[in-house]
C-alpha positions in Angstrom: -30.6 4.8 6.7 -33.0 2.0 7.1 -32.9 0.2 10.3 -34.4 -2.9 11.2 -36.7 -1.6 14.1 -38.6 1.1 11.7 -40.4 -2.5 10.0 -42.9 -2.2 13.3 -44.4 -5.8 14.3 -44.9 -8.4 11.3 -48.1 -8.2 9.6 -50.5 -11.3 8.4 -48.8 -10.9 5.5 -45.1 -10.8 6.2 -45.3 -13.1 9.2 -45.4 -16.4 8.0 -42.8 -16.0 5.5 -40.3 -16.0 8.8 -42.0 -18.7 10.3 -41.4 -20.9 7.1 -37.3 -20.2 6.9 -35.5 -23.3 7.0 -32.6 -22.0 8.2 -30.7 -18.7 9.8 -29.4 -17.9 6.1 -32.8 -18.1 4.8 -34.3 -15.8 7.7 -31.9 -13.4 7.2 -32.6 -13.0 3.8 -36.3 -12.6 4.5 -35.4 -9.8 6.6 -33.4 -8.5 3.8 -35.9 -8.7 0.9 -38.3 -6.6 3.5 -35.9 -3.4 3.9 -34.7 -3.5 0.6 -38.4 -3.1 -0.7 -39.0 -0.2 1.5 -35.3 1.3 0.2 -36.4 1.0 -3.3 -39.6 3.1 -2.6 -37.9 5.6 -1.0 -35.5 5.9 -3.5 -37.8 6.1 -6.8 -38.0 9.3 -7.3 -34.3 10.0 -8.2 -34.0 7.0 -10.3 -33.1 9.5 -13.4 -30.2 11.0 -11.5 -28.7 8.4 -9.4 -28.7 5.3 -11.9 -25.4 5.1 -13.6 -24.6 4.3 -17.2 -21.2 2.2 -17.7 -21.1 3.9 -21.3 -21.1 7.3 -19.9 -18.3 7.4 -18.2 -15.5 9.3 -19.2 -11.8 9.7 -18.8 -10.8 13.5 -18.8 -7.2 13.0 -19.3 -7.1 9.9 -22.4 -7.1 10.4 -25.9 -10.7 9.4 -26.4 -12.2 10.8 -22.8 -16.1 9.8 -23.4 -17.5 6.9 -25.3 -14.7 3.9 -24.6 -16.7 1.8 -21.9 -18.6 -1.1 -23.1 -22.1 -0.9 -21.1 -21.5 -4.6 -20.3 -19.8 -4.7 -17.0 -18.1 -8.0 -17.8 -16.5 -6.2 -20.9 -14.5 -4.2 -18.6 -10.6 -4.0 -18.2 -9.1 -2.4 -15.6 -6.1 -1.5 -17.2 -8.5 0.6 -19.4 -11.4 1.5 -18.1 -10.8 3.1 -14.9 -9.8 6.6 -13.5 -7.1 4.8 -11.0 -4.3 6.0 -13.0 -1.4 6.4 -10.6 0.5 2.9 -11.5 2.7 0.7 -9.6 -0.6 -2.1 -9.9 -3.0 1.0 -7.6 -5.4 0.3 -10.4 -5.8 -3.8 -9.9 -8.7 -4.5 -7.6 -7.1 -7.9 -6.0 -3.3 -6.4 -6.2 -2.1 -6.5 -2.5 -4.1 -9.4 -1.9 -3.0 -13.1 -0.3 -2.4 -15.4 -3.3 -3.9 -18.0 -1.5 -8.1 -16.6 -0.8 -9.1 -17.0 2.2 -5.9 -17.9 3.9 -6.1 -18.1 7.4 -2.5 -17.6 7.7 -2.8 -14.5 9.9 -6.5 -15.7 12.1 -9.7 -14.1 12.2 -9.6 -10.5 12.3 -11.5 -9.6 15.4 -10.1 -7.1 17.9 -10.9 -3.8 18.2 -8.1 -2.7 16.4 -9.0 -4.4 13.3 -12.8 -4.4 13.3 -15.0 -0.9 13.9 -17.4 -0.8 17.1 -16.2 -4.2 19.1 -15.1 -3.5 22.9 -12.1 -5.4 22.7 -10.8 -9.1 21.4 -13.6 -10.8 23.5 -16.7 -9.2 22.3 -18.3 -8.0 18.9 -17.9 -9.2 15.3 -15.3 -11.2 13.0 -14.2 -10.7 9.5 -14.7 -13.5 7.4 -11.4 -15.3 5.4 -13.3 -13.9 2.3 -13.6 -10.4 3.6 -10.3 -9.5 4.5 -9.1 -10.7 1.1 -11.9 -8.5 -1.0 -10.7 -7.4 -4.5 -11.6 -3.8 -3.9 -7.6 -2.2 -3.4 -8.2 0.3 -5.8 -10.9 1.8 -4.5 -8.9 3.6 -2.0 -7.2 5.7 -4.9 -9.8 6.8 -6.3 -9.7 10.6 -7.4 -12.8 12.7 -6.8 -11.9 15.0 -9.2 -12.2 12.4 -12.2 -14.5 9.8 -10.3 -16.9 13.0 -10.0 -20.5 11.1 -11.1 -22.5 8.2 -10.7 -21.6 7.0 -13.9 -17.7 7.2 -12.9 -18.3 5.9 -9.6 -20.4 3.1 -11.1 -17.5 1.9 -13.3 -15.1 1.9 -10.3 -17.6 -0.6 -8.1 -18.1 -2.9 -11.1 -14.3 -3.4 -11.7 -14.2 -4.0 -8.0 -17.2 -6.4 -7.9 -15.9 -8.3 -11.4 -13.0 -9.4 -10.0 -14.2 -9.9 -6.9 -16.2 -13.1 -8.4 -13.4 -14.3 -10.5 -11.8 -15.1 -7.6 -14.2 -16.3 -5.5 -14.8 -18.6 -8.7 -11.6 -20.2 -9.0 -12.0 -20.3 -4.4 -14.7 -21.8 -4.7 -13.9 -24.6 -7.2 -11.2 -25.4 -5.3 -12.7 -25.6 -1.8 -15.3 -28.0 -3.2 -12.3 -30.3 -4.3 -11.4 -30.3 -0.4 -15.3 -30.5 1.5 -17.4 -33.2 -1.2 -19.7 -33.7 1.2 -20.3 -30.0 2.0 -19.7 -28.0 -0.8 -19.6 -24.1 -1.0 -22.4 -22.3 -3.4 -21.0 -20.1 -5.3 -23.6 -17.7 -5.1 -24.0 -17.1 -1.7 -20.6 -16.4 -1.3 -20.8 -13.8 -4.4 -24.0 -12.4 -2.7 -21.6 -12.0 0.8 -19.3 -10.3 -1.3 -21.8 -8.4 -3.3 -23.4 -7.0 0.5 -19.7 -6.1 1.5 -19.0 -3.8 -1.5 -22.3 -2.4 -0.8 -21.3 -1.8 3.1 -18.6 -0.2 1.4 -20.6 2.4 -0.6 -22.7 3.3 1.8 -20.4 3.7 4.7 -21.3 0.6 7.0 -18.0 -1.3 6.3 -17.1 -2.4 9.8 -13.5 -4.2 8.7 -10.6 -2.0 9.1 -7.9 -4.8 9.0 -4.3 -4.0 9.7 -2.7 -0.4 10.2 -1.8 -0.6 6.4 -5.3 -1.5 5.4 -6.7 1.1 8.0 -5.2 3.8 6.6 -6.8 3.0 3.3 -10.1 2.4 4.7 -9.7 6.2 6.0 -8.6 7.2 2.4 -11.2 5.3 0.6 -14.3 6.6 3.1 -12.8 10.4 2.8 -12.7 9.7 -1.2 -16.2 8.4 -1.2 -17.4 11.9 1.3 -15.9 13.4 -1.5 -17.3 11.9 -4.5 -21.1 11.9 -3.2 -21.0 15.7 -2.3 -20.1 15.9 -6.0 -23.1 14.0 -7.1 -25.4 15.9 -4.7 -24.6 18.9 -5.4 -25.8 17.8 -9.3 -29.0 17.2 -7.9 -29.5 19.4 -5.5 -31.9 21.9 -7.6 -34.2 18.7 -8.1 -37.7 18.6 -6.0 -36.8 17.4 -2.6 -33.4 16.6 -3.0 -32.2 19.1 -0.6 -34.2 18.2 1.9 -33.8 14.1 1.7 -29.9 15.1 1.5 -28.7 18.1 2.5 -28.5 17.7 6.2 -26.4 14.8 6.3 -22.3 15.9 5.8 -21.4 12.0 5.2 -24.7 11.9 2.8 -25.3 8.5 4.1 -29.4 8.5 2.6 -27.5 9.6 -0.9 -25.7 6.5 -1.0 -28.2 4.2 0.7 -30.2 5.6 -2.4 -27.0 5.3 -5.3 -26.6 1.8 -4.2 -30.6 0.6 -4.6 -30.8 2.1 -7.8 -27.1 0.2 -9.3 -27.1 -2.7 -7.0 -28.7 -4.5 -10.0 -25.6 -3.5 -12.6 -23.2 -4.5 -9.8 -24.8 -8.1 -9.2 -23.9 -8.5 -13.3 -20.3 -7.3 -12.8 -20.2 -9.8 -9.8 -21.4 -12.7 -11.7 -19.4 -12.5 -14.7 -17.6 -15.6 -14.6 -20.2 -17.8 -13.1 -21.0 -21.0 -15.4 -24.1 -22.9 -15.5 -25.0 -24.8 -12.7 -24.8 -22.6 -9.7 -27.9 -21.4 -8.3 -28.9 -19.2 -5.6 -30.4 -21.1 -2.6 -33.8 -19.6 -2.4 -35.7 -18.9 -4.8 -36.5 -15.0 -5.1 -36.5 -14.4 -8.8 -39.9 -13.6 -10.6 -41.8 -12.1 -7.4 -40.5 -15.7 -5.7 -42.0 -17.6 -8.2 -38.8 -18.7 -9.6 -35.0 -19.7 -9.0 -32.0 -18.0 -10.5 -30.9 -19.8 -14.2 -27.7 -21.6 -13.2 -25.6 -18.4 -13.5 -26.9 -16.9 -10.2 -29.0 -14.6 -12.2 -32.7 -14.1 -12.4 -33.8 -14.3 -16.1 -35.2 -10.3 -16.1 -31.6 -9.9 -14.8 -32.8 -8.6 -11.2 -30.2 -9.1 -8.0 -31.5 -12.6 -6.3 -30.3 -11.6 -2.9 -30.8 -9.5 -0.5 -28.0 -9.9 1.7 -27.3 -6.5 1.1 -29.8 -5.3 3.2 -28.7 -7.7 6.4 -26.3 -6.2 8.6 -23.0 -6.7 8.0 -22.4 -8.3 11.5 -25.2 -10.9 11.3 -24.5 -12.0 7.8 -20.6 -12.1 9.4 -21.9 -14.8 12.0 -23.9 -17.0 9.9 -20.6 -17.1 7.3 -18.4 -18.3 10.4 -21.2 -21.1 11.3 -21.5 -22.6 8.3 -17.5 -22.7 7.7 -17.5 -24.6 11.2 -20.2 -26.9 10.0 -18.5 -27.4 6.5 -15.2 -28.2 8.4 -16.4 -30.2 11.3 -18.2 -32.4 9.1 -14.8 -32.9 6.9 -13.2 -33.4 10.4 -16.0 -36.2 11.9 -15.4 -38.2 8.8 -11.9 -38.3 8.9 -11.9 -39.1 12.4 -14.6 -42.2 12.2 -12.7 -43.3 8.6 -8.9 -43.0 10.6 -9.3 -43.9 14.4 -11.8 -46.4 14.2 -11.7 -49.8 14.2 -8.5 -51.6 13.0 -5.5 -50.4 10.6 -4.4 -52.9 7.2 -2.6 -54.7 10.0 -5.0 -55.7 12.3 -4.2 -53.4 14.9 -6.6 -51.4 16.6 -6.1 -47.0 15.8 -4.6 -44.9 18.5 -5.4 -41.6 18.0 -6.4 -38.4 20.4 -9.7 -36.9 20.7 -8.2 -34.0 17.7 -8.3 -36.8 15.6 -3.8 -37.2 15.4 -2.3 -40.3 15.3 -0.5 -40.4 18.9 2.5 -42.6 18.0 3.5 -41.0 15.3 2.7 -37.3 16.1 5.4 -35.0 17.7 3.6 -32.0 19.5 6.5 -30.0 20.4 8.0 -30.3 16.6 4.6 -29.7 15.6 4.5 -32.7 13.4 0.9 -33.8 13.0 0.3 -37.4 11.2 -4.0 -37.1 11.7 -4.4 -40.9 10.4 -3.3 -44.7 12.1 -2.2 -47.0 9.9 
């Protein structure tokens, strides 16, 4: 895999294009756009064999097994056009999920116990409210026997990433109703999405959730071992497959590689639903010569992110700070609009530094009026 410290020291070239980010999401994408160049020339010379084709995928135990799936990812419907066929809802990417996105209801997932590699509640990384919510559930049933090819596989991560931003759609409308003055872009949080189901793929996922949702994670990551030893051992014959592969028992270069060469099919799926309007907040589109065309999408169709290609735990804390900023700036207004100055009577607002109304609040009740007068 491709790690940050193999890009050696920034040359003339690449340097001042760090210098010149206005902000930590910004320089985290820069970093981004440089690894995921160097992926996608490592990975060109099995384009043939690792690029799905949504119409090739096939069904071995239907009525019509080959020819049934629209090549448009946005055509797709999972009660069709999957290979999760073991019922009770195992087949609906967001069944499971809080009806309420990005509840916090149950507090940042951050222990140990819930998040892979942190040293205990005090130190490491913390799911997002979008994260543990993803609209990926029926990944973890996937059968390798029938989701045996790229072209199955790819059909299973597009449903996935589909849904995924019909959700974060409706979210995301509704979150802007709340924070006017800060409002969420829809496209960066389908590009935080879209890096998570890639983290996914290629085995980097660091959320594990709850013993229920751990137990899946296992499933899924044994069931994705399973499917890419399938694929490799289709391309195994080919001229230096065996060598870039072979050695690795997880195959974590193979799907480093599947993922550059059908990230571009999965940022379509992704941005199904997206109306015009929303636009990516950089532009990257047309060698960085142009912006996305109000549907998050570059107009040759290429993926305008590269969050992908940010680790998950950095792109984790810059989510987290701008939800604090959205919120405390929500908060700060409310405050200076309700516990300033004088009420419709006259009298002068009594409220505590959190912004409650301290006649009328009850603590121990936990009744909470936030305005005076």
């Amino acid at each position: 895999m491709v790690e940050l410290t193999k890009m050696g020291p920034p040359t003339a070239v690449t340097a001042p294009k760090y210098y010149q980010a206005t902000s930590a999401k910004e320089f985290l994408d820069l970093i981004g756009e440089t690894v995921q160049k160097e992926v996608h020339e490592a990975a060109k010379q099995y384009v043939s064999e690792l690029k799905g084709d949504l119409s090739n995928a096939d069904y071995k135990n239907d009525n019509s097994p080959k020819e049934t799936t629209p090549p448009n990812p946005c055509q797709l419907l999972y009660q069709y056009h999957t290979n999760v066929t073991m019922g009770h809802g195992k087949e609906y990417p967001c069944e499971d999920r809080p009806e309420v996105r990005f509840s916090d209801t149950e507090g940042a997932q951050c222990d140990k116990s819930k998040i892979k590699d942190n040293k205990g509640k005090s130190e490491g990384a913390c799911a997002p409210y979008r994260r543990s919510s993803l609209c990926d559930h029926h990944l973890s049933y996937m059968n390798a026997d029938k989701t045996n090819t790229t072209d199955n596989l790819l059909l299973e991560v597009c449903m996935a990433a589909k849904h995924e931003g019909d959700s974060l759609k409706h979210y995301s409308e509704k979150l802007n109703v709340t924070y006017t003055d800060s409002p969420s872009q829809l496209c960066t949080e389908l590009a935080r999405s879209f890096a998570d189901i890639g983290d996914i793929v290629r085995g980097k996922d660091l959320f594990l959730g709850n013993s229920k949702e751990k137990k899946q994670r296992k499933q899924l990551e044994e069931n994705l071992k399973t499917i890419f030893a399938k694929i490799y051992n289709s391309l195994k014959d080919k001229g230096g497959a065996e060598t870039r592969y072979g050695s690795d028992k997880d195959f974590f270069q193979l799907r480093e590689d599947w993922w550059e060469e059908n990230r571009e099919t999965v940022w379509k799926a992704i941005t199904c639903d997206v109306k015009s309007g929303n636009n990516y907040f950089r532009r990257t589109c047309s060698k960085r010569q142009g912006g996305t065309q109000g549907d998050c999408r570059c107009i040759d169709f290429s993926v305008p992110t590269y969050f992908d290609y940010v680790p998950q735990y950095l792109r984790w804390f810059e989510e987290w700070a701008e939800d604090f900023c959205r919120k405390k700036n929500k908060k700060l207004k409310d405050v200076k609009t309700n516990c300033r100055g004088n009420d419709e009577n006259g009298k002068e607002r009594y409220c505590d530094r959190n912004g409650f109304d301290c006649e009328r609040t009850i603590y121990k009740k936990g009744y909470f009026v936030i305005d005076k007068g």
